[in-house]
KOLTORMI-741104 format. One record per residue: residue in three letters; x negated, y, z of N, C-alpha, C in turn. Coordinates in steps of 0.2 Angstrom, whole numbers, plus 5000, padded with zeros to 4 digits. Atoms other than C-alpha are relative to their C-alpha. Last residue first. Layout:
% KOLTORMI-741104
ALAXYZXYZXYZ ...
//
This chain:
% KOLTORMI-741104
UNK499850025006477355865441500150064993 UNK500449945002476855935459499849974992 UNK500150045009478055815465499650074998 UNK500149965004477955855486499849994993 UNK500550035002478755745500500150054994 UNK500049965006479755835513499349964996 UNK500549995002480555785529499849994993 UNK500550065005482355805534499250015002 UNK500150084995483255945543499549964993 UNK500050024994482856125541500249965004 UNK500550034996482256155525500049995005 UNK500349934993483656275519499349965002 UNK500750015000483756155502499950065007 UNK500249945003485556225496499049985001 UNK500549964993486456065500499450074996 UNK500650024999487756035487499550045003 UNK500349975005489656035491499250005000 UNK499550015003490855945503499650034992 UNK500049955005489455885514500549994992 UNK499550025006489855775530499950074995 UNK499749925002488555785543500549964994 UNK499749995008488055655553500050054999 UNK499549945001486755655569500350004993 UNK499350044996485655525578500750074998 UNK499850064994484055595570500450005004 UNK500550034993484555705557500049965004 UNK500449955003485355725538499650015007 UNK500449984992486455575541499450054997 UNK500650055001487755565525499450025008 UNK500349984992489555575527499449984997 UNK500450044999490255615508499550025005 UNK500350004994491955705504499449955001 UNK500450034997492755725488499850025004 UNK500949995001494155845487499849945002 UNK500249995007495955825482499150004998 UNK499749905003496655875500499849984992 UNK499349964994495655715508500050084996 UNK499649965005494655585497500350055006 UNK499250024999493355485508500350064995 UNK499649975005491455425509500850015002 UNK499150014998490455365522500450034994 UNK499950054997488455315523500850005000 UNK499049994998488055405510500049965003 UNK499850085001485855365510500750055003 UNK499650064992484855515508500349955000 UNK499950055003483655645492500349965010 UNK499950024995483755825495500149934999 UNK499650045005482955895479500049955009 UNK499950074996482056055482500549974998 UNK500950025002481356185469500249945004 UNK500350055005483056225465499649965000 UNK499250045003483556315480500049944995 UNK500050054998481956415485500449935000 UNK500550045003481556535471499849915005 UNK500249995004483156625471499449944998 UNK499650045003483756565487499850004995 UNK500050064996482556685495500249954996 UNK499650075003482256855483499949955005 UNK500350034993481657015494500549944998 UNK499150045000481657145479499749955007 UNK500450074997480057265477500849975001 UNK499350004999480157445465500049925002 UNK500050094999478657545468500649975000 UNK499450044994478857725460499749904999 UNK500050004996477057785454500649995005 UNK500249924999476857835437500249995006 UNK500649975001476457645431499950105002 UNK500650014996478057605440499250015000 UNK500450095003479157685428499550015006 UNK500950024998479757875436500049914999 UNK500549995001480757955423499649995007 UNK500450005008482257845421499450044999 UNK500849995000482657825439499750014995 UNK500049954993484657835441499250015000 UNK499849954998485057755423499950045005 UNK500249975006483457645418500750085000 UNK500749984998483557575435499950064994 UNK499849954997485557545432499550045003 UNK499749955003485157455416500150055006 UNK500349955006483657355422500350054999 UNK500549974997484557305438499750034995 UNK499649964995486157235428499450055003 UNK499949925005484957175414500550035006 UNK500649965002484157065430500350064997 UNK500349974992485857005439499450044997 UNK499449944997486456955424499950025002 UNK500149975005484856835418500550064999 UNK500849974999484856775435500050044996 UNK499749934999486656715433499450045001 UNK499749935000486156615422500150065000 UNK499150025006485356495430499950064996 UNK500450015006484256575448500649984995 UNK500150095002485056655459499949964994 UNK500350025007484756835466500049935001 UNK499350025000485656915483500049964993 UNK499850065003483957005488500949974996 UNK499650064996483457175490500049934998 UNK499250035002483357305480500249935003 UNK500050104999481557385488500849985000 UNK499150025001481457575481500049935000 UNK499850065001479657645486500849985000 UNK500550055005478857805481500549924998 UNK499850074999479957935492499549974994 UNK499650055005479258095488499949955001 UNK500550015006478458195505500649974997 UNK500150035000480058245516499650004996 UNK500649994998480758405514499449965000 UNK500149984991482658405519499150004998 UNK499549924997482958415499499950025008 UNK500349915004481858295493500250065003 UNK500650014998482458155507499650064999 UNK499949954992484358205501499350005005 UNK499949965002483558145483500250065009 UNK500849975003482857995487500150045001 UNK500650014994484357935497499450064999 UNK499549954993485657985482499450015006 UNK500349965003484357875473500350075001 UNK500750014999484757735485499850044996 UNK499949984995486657765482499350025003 UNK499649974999486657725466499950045007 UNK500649955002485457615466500250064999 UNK500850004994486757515476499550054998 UNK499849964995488257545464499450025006 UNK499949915003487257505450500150045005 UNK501049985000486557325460500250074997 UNK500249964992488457305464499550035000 UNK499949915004488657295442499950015009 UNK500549975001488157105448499850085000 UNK500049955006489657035453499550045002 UNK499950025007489256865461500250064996 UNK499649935003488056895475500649964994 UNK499550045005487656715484500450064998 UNK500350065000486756835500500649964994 UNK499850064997487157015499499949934998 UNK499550015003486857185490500649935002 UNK500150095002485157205500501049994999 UNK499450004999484557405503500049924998 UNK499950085000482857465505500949974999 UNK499450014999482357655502500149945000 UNK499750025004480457735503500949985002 UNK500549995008479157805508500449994995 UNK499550025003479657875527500050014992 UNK499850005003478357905538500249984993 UNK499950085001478457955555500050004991 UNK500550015004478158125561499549944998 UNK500150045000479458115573499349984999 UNK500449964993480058265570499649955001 UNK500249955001480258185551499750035006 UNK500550035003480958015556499350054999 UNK500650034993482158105566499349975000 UNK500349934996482658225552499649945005 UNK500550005004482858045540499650075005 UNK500550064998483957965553499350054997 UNK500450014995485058125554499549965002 UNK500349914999485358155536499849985005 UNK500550015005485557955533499750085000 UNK500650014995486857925548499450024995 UNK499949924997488358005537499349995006 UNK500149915005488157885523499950065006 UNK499649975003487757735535500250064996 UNK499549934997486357665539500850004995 UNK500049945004485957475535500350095002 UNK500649965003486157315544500150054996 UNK500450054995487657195554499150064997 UNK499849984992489157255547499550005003 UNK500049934996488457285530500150025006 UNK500349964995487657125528500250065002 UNK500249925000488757025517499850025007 UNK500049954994488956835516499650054998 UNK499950044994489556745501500050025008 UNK500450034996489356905491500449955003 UNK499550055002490956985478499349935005 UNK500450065006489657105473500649965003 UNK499649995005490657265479499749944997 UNK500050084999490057295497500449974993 UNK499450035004489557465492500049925000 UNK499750025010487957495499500549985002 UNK499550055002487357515518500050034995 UNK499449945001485557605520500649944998 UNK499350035005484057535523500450035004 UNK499449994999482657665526500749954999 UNK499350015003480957585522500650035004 UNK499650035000479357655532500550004994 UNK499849955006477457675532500649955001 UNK499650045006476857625548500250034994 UNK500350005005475457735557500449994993 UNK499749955003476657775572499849994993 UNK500350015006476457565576500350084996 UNK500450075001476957535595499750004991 UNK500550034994477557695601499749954999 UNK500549934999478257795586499649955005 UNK500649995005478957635579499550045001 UNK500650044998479957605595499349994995 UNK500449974995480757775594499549945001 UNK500549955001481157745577499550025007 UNK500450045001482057585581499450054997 UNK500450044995483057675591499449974998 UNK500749974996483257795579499749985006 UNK499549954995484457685568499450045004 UNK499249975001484157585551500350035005 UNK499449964994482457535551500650024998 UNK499449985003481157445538500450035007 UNK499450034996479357395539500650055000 UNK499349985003477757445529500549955004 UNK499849915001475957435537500950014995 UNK499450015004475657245541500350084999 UNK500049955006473857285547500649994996 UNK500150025003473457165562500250024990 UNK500850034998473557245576499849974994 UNK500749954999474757355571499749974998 UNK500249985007476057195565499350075000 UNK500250085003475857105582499850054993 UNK500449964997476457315591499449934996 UNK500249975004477957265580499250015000 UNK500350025005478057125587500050044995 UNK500650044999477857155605499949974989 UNK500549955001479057305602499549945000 UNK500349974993480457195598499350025000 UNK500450054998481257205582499750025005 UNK499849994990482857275576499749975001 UNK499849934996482857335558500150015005 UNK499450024996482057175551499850075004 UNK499149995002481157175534500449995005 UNK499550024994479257175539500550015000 UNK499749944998478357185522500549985006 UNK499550044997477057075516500350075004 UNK499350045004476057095503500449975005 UNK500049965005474657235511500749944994 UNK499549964998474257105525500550054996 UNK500249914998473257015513500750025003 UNK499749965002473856805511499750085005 UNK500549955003472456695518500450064996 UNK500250025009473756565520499450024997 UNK500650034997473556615541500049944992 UNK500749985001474356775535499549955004 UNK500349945007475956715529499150015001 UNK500250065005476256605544499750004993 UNK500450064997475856725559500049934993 UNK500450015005477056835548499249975002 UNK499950035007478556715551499250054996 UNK500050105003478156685568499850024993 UNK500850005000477956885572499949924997 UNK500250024992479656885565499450015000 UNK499449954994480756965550499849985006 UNK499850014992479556945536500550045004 UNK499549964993479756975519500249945006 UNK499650014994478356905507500250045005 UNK500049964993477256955492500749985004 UNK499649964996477156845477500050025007 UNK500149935000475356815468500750045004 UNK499749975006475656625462500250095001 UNK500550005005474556585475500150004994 UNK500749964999475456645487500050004996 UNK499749924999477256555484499150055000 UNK500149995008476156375480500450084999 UNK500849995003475556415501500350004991 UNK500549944999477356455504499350004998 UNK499849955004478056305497499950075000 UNK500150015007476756175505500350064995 UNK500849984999477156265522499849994992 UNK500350095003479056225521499250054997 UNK500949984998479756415527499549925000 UNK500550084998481256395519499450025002 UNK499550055004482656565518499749915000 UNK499550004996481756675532500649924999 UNK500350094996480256665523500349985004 UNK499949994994481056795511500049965005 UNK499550034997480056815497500350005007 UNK500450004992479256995492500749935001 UNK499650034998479756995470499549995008 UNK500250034996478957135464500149975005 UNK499850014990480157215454499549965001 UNK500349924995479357295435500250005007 UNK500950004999479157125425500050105006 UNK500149954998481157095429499350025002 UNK499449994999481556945416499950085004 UNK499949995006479856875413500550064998 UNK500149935005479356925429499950014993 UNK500049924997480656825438499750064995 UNK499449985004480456665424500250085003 UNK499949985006478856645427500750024998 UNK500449965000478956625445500050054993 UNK499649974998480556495443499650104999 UNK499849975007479256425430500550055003 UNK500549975004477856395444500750034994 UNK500049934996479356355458499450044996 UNK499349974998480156215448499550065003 UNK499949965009478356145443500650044999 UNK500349945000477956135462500150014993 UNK500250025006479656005464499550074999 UNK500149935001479855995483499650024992 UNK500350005006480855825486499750094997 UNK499749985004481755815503499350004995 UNK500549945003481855695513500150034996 UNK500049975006483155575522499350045000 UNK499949914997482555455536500150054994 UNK499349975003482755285532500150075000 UNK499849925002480855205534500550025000 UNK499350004996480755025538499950075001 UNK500249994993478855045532500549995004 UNK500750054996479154935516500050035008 UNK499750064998480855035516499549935000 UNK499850014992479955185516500349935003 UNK500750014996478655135500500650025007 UNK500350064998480355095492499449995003 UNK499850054996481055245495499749955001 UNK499849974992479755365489500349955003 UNK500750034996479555265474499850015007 UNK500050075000481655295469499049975004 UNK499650024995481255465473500149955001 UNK500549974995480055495459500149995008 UNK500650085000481055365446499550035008 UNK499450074998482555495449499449975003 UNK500049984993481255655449500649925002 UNK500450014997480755575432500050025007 UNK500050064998482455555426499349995003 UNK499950034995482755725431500049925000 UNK499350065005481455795420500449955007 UNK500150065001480055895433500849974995 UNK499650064997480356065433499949954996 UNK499250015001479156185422500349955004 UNK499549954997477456235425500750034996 UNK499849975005476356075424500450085004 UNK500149914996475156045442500450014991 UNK500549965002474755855435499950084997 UNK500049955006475655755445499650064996 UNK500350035006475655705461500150034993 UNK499949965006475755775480500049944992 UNK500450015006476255725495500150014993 UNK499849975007476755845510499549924995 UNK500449985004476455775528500249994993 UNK500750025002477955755537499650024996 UNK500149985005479255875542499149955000 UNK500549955005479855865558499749984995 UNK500550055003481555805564499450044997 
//
């Protein structure tokens, strides 16, 4: 189903709309569709949700800069108020930086975060000056050398799978301890190079001390880098796995305290960059899936509720929808 035209109201605040106003804001929605004979769910994109979410980031960790992951909603309205509120974007397609830089977004705030890309789109990020991207094997070194030597690279590295994540990435990304000597030499013959360290704790993290064990390991990196030779690593990018609430404010002093233990003399104004690759974070909240239940039931203890989420298709959700953007269409409170 696509995604009709965004509309806007309100008077650009920067804090979430009051849920009795997103109530009444919904409630107008529908009944301008049931003049048109409209049923189709939407969703509601609150741009004062994603100004305070903003604010709240570099209130809490003013030394990460927050690269979203356009992977997690890529709803056009949400991306353009993402810009213009100054955060830099991780891509993992030619798509997704084709969408970034036709905001006006500088090539220079966005980072290519996928360890296995096809050469047609690395050779896309040359052309068009996307200079930092990430790898985790030599194959993907050898495709760097040949379609973008210039690059400047991230290393990901597997972490201690110790957060207690929904889904984990270590099967699927990151060297391994014993592959981090020989990726770093190949980078080096290669003469390719290597700025920094990236790692990503896992998506719906819930024990936060993983962020220790992670930096932990990624200042390990640094250091085996120093030791074979390599110019000084600069940038240390911590990933994603961040939710807002909360648990946001754990996850932060978590990151402060263990940044404050394995990096304590280089602060960003002497030259470490330290960037995160938040999704969920700033896009979860900000949408408000509004539908019609068509079926209800009890079973095992739990509620259950059918509701139609595409054209000619149910779903049944047993828990609340996360806002992916990928069914409905999207009307935008900018209250």
């Amino acid at each position: 189903m696509e995604a009709t035209e965004a509309k806007f109201m309100g008077n650009g605040v920067e804090k979430p709309v009051s849920r009795d106003d997103l109530i009444h804001f919904i409630r107008s929605v529908v009944s301008s569709n049931e003049k048109q004979q409209e049923t189709d769910p939407f969703y509601v994109l609150d741009m004062g949700a994603i100004r305070s979410l903003v604010n709240t980031w570099f209130h809490n960790l003013p030394m990460v800069q927050p690269f979203y992951a356009v992977k997690c909603n890529p709803n056009p309205a949400f991306l353009k108020e993402m810009a213009a509120l100054g955060t830099g974007f991780d891509c993992a397609s030619l798509a997704e930086m084709e969408t970034i830089l036709s905001l006006g977004v500088s090539p220079d705030r966005i980072v290519f975060a996928n360890t296995c890309k096809p050469e047609s789109h690395i050779k896309y990020a040359a052309k068009v000056g996307v200079n930092l991207t990430t790898f985790d094997s030599k194959c993907e070194l050898e495709k760097i050398k040949r379609c973008h030597p210039k690059c400047a690279l991230l290393i990901r590295i597997k972490v201690p799978e110790t957060s207690d994540a929904t889904f984990k990435f270590g099967s699927k990304f990151g060297a391994l301890p014993d592959e981090i000597v020989p990726l770093l030499r190949a980078a080096q013959a290669a003469k390719l190079q290597v700025n920094g360290v990236s790692f990503h704790i896992g998506s719906r993290a819930s024990n936060f001390h993983a962020f220790e064990d992670a930096i932990q390991v990624a200042k390990t990196t640094f250091n085996t880098a120093a030791r074979l030779g390599l110019p000084k690593m600069h940038v240390l990018n911590i990933g994603g796995g961040f939710t807002s609430g909360p648990k946001f404010t754990e996850a932060s002093s978590a990151v402060k305290v263990a940044l404050q233990k394995y990096f304590p003399n280089e602060p960003p104004n002497e030259g470490l960059k330290i960037m995160a690759e938040p999704g969920r974070f700033f896009a979860n909240s900000s949408f408000t899936l509004a539908t019609s239940i068509i079926g209800k039931r009890i079973r095992s203890g739990v509620r259950e509720h059918s509701i139609k989420l595409r054209l000619r298709s149910l779903s049944r959700l047993r828990s609340r929808c996360r806002g992916c953007g990928r069914c409905g269409r999207y009307v935008t409170h900018n209250g």
